[in-house]
C-alpha positions in Angstrom: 44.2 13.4 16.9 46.9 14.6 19.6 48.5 16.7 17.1 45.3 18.5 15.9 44.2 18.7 20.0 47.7 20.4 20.4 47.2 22.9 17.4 43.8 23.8 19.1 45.3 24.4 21.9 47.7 26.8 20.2 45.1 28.8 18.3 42.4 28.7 20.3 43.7 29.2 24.1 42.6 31.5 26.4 44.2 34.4 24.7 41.6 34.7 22.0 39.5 37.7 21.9 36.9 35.5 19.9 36.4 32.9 22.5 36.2 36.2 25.4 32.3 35.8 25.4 31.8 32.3 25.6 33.8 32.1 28.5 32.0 31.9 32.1 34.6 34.1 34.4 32.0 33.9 37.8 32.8 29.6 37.4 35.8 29.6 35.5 33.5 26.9 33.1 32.4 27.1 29.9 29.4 28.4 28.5 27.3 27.2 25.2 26.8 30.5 23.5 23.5 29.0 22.2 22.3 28.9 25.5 24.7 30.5 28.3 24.2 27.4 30.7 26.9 25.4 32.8 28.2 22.2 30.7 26.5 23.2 27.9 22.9 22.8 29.5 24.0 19.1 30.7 22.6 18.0 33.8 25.5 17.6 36.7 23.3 15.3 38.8 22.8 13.2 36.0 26.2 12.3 35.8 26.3 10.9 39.1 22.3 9.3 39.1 21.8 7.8 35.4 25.8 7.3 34.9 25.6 8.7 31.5 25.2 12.7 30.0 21.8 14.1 29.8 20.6 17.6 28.6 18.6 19.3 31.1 16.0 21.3 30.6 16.2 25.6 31.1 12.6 25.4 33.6 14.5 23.4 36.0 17.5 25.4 36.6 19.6 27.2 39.3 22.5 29.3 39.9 26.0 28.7 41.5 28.5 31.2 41.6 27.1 32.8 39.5 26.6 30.3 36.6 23.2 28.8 35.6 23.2 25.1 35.6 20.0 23.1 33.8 18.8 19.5 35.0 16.6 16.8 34.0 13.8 17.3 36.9 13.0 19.6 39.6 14.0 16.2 42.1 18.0 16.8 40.4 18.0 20.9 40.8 16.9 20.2 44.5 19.6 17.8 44.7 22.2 19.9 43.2 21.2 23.0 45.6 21.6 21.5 48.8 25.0 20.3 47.9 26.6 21.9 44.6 30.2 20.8 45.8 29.0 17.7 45.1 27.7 17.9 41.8 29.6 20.7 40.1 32.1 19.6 37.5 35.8 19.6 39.0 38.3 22.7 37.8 34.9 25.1 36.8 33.9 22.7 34.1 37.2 23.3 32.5 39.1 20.1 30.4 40.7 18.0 33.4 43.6 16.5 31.6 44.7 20.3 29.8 44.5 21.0 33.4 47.0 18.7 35.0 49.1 18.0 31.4 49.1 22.0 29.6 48.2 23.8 32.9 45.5 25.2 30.6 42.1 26.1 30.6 40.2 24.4 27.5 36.9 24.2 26.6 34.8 20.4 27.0 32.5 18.0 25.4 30.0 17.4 28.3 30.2 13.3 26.6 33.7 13.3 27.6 32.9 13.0 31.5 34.6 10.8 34.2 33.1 10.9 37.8 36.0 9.7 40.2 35.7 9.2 43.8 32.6 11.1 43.8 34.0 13.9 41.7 32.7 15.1 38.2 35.6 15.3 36.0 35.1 16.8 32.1 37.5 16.5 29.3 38.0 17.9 25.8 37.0 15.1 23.8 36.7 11.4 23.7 40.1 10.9 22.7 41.6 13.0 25.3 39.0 11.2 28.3 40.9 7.4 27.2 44.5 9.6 27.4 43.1 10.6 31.0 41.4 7.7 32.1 44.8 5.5 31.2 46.9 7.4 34.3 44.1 9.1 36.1 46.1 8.9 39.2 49.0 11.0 37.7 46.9 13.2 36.2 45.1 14.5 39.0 47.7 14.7 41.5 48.9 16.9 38.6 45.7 19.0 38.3 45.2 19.5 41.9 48.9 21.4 41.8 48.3 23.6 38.7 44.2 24.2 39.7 45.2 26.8 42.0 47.4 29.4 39.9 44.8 28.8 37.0 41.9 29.9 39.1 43.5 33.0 39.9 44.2 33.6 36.5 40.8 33.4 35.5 39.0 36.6 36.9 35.9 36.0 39.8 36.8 32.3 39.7 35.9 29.9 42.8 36.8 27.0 43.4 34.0 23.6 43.3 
């Protein structure tokens, strides 16, 4: 599974013009072309509330830097606007271990979620969350040094 993550990696990286519109360049995170929401119209708040990854809803949404985000309930949107630090995923929804271990930007299954000291982390797939999850310390001491350079190389990125 490592060698085909790798390959994708390869083919399907940030320099593709195919991928161009289904990045989110105001949040660095990426965007379901079926529906052009944050985390793929996942619920942030959920994550942190019910412990698990819920789809939200498009009539209870909002926007942060310039990205729409979906939730469960208007009780989670109000949440998530009076403190989106809090809720928004870490890196601008990007993969957290390409982050730290490819200094790469790559695209995430919003199942593949870890939330560590109060801190939504999202990774490529399940395989890649266990690789993650097994030296999590490493791995974001790691991301918090390459974070920086890769949200300058992504245009109209802020930082969460």
């Amino acid at each position: 599974m490592k060698k085909i993550y790798m390959l994708l990696l390869l083919v399907f990286g940030l320099t593709n013009p195919a991928l161009a519109d289904a990045w989110n360049t105001d949040t660095g995170g990426f965007l379901s072309k079926g529906t052009g929401a944050v985390i793929e119209g996942y619920d942030p708040v959920a994550y942190f509330t019910q412990k698990q990854a819920v789809k939200g809803k498009p009539e209870f949404k909002a926007s942060h830097n310039g990205g729409e985000f979906w939730f469960t309930s208007a009780e989670n949107r109000d949440l998530f606007v009076k403190n989106p630090g809090q809720y928004a995923p870490q890196y601008g929804g990007y993969c957290a271990y390409a982050v730290a271990a490819k200094n790469d930007l790559v695209t995430v299954d919003p199942n593949s979620w870890s939330v560590v000291d109060g801190k939504l982390y999202l990774n490529y797939d399940k395989d890649i969350q266990a690789t993650w999850e097994k030296d999590m310390k490493k791995y974001l001491a790691q991301s918090e040094k390459n974070w920086p350079k890769l949200n300058q190389s992504t245009p109209n990125t802020t930082t969460n």
